[in-house]
KEKE-3310 file (N, C-alpha, C; in steps of 0.2 Angstrom, whole numbers, plus 5000, padded with zeros to 4 digits):
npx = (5004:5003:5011:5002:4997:4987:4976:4968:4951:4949:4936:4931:4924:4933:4944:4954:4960:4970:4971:4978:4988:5001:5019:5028:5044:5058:5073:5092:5094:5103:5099:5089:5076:5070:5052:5049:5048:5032:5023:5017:5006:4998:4991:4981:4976:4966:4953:4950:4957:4972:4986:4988:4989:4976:4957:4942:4935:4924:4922:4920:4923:4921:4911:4914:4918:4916:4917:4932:4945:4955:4968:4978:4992:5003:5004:5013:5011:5011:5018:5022:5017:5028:5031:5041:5044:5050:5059:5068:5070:5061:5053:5061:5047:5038:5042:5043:5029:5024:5034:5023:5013:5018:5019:5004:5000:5007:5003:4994:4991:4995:5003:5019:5023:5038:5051:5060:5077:5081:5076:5077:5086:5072:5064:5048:5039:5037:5037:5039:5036:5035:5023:5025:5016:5001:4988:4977:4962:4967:4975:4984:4987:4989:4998:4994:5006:5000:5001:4992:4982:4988:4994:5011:5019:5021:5017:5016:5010:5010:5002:5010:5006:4992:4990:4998:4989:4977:4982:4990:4985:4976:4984:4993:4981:4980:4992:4992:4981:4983:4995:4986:4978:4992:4993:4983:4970:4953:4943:4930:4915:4905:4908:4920:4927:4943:4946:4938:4933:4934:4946:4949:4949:4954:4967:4969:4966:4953:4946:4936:4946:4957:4951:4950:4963:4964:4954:4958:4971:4973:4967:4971:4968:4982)
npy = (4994:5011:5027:5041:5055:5064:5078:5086:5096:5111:5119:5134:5149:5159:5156:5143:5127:5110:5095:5080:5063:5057:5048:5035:5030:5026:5034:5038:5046:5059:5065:5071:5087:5089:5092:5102:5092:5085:5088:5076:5077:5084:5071:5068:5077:5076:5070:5055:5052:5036:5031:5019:5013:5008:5002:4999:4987:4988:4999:5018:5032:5048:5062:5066:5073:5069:5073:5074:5062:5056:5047:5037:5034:5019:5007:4998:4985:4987:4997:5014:5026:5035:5050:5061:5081:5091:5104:5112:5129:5135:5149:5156:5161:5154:5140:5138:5138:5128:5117:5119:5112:5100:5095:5094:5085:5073:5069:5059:5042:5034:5040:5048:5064:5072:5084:5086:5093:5089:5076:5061:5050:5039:5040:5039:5057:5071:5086:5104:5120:5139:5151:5165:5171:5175:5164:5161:5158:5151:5146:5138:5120:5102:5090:5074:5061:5044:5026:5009:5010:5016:5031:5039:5050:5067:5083:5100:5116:5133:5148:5161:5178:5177:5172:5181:5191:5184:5183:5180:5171:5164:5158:5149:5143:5137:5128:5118:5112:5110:5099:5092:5085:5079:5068:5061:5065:5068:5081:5090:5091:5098:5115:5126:5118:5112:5103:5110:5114:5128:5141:5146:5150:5143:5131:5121:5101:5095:5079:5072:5073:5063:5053:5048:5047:5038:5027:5026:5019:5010:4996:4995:4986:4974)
npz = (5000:4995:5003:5010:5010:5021:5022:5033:5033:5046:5048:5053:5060:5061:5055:5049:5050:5050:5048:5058:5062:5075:5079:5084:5092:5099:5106:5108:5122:5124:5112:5112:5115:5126:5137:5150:5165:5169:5183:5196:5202:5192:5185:5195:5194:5182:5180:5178:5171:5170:5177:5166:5152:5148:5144:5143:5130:5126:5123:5115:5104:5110:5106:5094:5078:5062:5052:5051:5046:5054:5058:5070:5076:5076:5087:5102:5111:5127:5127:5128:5114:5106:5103:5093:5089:5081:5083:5075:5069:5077:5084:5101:5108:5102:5103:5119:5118:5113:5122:5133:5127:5126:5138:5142:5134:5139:5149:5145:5148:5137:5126:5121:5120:5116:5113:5099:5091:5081:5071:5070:5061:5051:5062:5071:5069:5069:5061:5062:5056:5054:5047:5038:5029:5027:5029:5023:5028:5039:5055:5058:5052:5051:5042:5037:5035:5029:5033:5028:5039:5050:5056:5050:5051:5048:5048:5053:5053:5057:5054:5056:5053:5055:5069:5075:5074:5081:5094:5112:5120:5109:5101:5109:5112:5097:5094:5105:5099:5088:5088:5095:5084:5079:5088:5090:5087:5081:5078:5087:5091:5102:5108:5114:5117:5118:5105:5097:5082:5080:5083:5098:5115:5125:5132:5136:5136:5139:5150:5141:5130:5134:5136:5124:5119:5125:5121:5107:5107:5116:5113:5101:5085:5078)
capx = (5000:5007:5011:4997:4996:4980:4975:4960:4953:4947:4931:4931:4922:4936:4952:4954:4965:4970:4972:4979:4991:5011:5022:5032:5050:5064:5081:5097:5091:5105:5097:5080:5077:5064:5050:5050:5043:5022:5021:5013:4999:4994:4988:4976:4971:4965:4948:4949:4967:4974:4993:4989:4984:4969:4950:4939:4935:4918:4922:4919:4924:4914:4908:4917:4916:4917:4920:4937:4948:4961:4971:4981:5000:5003:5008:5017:5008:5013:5022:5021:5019:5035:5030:5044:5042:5056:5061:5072:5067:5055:5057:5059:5042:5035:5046:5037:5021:5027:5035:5018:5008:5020:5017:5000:4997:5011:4998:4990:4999:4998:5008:5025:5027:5044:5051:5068:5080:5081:5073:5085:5082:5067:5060:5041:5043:5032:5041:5034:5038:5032:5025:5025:5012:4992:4988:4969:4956:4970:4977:4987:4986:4991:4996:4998:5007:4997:5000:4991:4978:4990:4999:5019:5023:5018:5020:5014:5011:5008:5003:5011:5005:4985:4990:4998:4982:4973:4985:4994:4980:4973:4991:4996:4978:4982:4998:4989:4977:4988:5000:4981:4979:4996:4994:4978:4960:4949:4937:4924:4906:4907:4911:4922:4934:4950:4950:4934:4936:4935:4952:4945:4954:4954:4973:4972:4964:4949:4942:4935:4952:4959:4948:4948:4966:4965:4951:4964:4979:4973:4964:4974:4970:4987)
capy = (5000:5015:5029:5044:5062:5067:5085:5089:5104:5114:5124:5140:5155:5164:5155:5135:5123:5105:5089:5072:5061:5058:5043:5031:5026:5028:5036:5042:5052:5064:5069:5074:5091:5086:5097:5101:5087:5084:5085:5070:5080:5085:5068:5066:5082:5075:5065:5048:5047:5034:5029:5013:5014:5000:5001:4990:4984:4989:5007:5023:5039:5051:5071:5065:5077:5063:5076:5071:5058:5054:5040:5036:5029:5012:5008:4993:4981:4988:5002:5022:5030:5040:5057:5070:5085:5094:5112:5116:5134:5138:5156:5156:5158:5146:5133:5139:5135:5117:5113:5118:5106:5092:5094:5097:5080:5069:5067:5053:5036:5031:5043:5053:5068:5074:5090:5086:5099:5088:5071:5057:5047:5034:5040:5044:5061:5077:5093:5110:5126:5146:5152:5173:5174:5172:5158:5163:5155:5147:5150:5132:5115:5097:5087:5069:5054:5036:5021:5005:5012:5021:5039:5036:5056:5072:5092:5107:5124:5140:5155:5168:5182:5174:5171:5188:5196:5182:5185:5175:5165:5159:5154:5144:5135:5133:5124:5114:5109:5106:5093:5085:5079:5075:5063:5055:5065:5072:5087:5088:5094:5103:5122:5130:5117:5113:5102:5112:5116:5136:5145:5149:5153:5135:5130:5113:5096:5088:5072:5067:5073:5059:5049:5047:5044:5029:5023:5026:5017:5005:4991:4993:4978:4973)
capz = (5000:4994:5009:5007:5012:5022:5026:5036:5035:5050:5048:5057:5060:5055:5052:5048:5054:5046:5056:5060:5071:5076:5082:5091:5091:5106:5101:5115:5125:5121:5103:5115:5118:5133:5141:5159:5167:5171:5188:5196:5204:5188:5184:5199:5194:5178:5180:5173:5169:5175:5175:5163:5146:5148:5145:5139:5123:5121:5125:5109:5104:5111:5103:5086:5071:5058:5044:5049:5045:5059:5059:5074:5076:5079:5098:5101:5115:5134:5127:5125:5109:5109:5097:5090:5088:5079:5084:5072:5066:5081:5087:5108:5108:5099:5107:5124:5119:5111:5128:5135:5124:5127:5146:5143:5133:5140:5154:5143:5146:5130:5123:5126:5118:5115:5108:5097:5087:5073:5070:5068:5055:5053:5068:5070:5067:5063:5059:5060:5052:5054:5040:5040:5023:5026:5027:5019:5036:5043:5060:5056:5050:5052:5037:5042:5032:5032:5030:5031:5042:5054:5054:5050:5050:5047:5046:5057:5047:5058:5051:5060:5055:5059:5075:5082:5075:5088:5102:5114:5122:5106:5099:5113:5109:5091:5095:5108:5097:5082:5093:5099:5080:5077:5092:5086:5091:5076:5081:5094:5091:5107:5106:5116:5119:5115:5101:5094:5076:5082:5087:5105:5121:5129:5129:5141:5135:5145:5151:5136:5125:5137:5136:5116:5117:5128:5115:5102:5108:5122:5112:5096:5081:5075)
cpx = (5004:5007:5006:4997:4988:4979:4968:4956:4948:4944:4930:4928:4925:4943:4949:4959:4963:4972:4975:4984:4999:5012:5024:5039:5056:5070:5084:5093:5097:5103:5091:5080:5069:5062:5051:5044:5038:5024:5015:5007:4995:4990:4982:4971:4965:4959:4949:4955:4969:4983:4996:4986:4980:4962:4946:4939:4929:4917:4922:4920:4919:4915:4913:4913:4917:4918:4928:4943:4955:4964:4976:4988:4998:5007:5008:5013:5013:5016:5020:5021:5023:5034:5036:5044:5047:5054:5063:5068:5064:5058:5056:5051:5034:5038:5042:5032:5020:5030:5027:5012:5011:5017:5011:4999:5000:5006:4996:4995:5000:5002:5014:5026:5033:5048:5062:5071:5079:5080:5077:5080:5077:5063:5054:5039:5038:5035:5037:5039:5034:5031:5021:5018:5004:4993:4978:4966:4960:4974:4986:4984:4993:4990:4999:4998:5006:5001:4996:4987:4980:4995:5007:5021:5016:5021:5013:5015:5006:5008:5004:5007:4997:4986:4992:4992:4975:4974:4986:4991:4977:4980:4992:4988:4979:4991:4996:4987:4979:4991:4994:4980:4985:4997:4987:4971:4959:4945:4933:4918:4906:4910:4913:4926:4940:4950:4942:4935:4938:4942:4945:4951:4956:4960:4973:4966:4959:4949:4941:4942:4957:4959:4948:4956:4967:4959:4956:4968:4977:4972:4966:4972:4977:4986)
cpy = (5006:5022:5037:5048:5064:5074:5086:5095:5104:5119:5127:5148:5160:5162:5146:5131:5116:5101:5082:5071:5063:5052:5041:5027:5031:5031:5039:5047:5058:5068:5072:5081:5090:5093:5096:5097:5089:5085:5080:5072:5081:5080:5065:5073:5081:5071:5061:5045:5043:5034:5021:5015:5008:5005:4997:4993:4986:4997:5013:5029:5043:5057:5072:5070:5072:5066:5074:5066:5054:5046:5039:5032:5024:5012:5000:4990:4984:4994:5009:5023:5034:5043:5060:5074:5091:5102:5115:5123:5138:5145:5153:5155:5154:5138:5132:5137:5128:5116:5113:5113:5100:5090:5092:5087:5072:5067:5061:5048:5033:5032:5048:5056:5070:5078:5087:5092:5095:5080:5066:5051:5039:5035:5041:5051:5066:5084:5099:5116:5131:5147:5161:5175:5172:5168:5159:5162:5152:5146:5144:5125:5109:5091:5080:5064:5048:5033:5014:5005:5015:5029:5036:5043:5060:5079:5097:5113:5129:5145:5160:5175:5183:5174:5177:5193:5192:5184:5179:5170:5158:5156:5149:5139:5133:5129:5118:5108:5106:5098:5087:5082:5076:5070:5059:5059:5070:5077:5085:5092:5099:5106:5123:5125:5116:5111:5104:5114:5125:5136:5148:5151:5147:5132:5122:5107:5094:5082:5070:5068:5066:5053:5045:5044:5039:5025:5023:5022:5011:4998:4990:4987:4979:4971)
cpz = (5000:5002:5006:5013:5013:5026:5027:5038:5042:5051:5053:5055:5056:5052:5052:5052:5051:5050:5054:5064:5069:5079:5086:5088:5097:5102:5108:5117:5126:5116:5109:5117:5123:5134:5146:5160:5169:5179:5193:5199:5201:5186:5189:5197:5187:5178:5175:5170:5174:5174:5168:5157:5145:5148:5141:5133:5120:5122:5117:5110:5106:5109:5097:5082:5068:5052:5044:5052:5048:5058:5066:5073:5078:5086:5099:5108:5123:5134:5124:5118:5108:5100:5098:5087:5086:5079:5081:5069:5071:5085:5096:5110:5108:5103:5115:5123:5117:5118:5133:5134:5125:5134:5147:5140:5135:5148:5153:5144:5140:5124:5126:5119:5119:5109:5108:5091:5079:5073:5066:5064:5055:5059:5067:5074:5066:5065:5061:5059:5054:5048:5040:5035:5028:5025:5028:5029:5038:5047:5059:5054:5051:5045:5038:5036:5034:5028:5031:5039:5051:5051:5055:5051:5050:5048:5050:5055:5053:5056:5055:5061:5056:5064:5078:5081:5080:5091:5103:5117:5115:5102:5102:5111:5103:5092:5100:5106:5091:5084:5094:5092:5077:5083:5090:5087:5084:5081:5084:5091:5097:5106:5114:5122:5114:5107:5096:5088:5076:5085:5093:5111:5128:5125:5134:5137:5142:5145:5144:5132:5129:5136:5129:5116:5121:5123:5110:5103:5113:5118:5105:5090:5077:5069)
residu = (UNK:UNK:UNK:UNK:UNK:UNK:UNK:UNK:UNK:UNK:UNK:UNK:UNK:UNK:UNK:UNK:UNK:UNK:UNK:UNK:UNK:UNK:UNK:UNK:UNK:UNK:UNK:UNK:UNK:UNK:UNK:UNK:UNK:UNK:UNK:UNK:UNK:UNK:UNK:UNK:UNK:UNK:UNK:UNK:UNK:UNK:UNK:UNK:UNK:UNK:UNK:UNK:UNK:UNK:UNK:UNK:UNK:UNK:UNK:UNK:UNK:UNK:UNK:UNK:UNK:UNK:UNK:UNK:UNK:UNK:UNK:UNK:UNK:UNK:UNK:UNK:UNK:UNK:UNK:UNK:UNK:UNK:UNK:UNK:UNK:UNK:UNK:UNK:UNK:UNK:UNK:UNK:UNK:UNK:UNK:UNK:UNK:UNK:UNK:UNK:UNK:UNK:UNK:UNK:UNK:UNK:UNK:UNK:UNK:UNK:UNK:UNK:UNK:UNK:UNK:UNK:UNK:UNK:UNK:UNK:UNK:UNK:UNK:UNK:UNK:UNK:UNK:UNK:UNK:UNK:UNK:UNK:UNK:UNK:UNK:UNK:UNK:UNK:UNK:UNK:UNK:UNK:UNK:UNK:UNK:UNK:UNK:UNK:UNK:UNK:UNK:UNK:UNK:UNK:UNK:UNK:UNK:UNK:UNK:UNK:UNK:UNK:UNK:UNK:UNK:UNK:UNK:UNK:UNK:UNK:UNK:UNK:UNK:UNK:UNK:UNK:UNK:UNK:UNK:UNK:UNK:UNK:UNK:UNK:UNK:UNK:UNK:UNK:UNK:UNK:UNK:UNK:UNK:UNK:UNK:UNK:UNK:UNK:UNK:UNK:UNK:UNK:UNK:UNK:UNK:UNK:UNK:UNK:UNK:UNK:UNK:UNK:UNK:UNK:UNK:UNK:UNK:UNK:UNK:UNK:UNK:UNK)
# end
């Protein structure tokens, strides 16, 4: 099966945003540029998270847009999904708001994000770039490589200068919210969260954004 380019758009009020997931593969922990560690409170603060990626079998996604077409990484039986997230290029404060997102979604056990300067080869791997032109409705976008009915790769496009005309609340969610497709969750019906198709002002992942990636990832068919 050949490997295939999916972009999902992100219908919004006023800007857009394009979607899907991100990986898994270990590498020296020299090459990792690491965020600051979760604190472990954070995880109790989280309703429903637990520290194990299990749930049952007959469990479903819940407040799915099904306009789009996610596909999740492959995750290996008992083990993390280990996502990179290459930095190179990113100003200071872009980099801040990527250490914020990893923190933010490295809560889920079934994934580890992780922000690296440059993506050692064959890794699973999603790049991201500034890009300073209009980018027409779209504040950003997530363009994910499948294959074989998981995501192997992918690419993260900010439009900059969309974003300093939102401001820095809603930046830090479009960076949030980009990261939550490149690790596996489509859009929500429900407004006025996070992984809502709207640029809003809601920069943290809830309960259900948790809950979908333990559907995701825990019961996997090989």
């Amino acid at each position: 099966m050949n490997d295939e380019t999916t972009n999902v758009p992100r219908v919004k009020k006023r800007r857009t945003v394009i979607a899907l997931a991100v990986a898994a593969v270990v590498v020296g922990a020299s090459l990792v540029q690491l965020a600051p560690p979760i604190a472990p409170e954070a995880h109790s603060a989280v309703l429903g998270v637990t520290d194990e990626c299990a749930i049952g079998k007959d469990k479903k996604l819940r407040d799915q847009d099904y306009d789009d077409d996610q596909l999740p990484w492959r995750r290996a039986k008992g083990k993390e999904v280990v996502i990179f997230f290459e930095t190179k290029g990113l100003t200071s404060e872009y980099l801040k708001h990527h250490r914020k997102a990893v923190e933010l979604w490295d809560v889920s056990p079934c994934i580890k994000p992780q922000l690296i300067k440059d993506c050692p080869r064959d890794a699973n791997c999603v790049t991201i770039s500034l890009d300073d032109s209009k980018g027409g409705d779209d504040d950003g976008n997530f363009d994910a490589k499948e294959k074989k009915g998981f995501t192997i790769g992918g690419h993260i496009t900010l439009y900059t200068e969309n974003l300093e005309e939102a401001g820095k609340v809603e930046t830090l969610n479009v960076v949030v919210h980009e990261m939550g497709h490149a690790v596996g969750l489509r859009h929500r019906k429900k407004k006025n969260v996070l992984m809502h198709g709207d640029t809003n002002k809601v920069t943290k992942p809830d309960t259900t954004d948790y809950y979908n990636l333990l559907v995701l990832y825990a019961n996997q068919k090989k």
